[in-house]
C-alpha positions in Angstrom: 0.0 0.0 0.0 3.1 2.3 0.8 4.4 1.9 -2.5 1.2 2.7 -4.4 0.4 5.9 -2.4 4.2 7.2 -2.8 3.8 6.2 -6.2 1.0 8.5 -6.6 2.5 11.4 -4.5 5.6 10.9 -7.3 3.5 11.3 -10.7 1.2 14.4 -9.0 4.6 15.9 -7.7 5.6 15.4 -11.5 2.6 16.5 -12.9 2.2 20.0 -10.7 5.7 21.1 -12.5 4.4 20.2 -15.5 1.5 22.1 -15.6 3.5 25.1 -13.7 6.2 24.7 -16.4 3.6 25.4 -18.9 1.8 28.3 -17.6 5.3 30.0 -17.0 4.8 33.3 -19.0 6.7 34.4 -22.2 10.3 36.0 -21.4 9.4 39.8 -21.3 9.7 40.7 -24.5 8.9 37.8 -26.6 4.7 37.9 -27.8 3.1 34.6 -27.9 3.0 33.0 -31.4 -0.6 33.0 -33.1 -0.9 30.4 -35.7 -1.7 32.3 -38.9 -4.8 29.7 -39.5 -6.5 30.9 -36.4 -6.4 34.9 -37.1 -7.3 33.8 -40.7 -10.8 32.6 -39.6 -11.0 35.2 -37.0 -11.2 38.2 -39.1 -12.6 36.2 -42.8 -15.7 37.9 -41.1 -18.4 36.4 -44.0 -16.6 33.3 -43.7 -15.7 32.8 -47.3 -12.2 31.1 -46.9 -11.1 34.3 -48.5 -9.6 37.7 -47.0 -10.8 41.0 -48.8 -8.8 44.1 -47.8 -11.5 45.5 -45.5 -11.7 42.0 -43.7 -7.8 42.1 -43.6 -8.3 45.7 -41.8 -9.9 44.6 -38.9 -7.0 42.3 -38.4 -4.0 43.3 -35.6 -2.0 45.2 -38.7 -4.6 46.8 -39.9 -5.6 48.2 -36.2 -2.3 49.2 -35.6 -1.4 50.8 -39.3 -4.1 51.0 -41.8 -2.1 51.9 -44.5 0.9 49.4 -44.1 -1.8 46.4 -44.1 -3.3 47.7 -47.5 0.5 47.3 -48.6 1.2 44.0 -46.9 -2.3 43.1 -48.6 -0.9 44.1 -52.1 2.3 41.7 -51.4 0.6 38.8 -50.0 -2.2 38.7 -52.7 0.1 36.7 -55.2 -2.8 36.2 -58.1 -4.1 39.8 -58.0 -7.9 38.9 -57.7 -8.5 41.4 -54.6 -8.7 38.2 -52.2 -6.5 36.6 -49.9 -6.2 32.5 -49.8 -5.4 31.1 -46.5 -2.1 29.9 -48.6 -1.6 33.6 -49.6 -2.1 34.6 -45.9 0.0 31.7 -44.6 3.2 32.5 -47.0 4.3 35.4 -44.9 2.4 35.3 -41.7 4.8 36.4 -38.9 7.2 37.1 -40.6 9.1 40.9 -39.1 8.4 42.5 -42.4 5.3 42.3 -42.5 5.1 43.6 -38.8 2.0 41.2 -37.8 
């Protein structure tokens, strides 16, 4: 019986630094990383699996600098049709250039 209670006491001893481990915040400085998928959906606002400029506005660049996320718009939309793909989206998502 000693051995499976100390047994126990090990793995939730084990398990409390994992979970502590994990919910350690990001050094100061460093944002958490959004995966580009997830802000994709957020701001497609009609749901379209396609970004126009407006919906890419109401994303974080476009908040922060309206005009620097109509050019990061122009850059990204690869085939010119006044739409972003998730792909097109995806090809340059956090990267510093694009500041977003």
């Amino acid at each position: 019986m000693k051995l499976v209670i100390t047994t126990f006491a090990a793995l939730a001893f084990a398990g409390a630094f994992a979970i502590a481990e994990d919910a350690q915040p990001a050094a100061k400085g460093d944002k958490p990383k959004r995966d580009p998928a997830e802000v994709f959906k957020k701001i497609d606002g009609n749901s379209d699996n396609a970004l126009t400029l407006e919906e890419f506005k109401t994303g974080p660049l476009g908040k922060k600098d309206p005009a620097k996320a109509e050019e990061v718009f122009k850059k990204r939309d690869k085939d010119n049709d006044g739409k972003l793909s998730l792909e097109e989206f995806k090809a340059h998502a956090g990267k510093k250039k694009d500041a977003q």
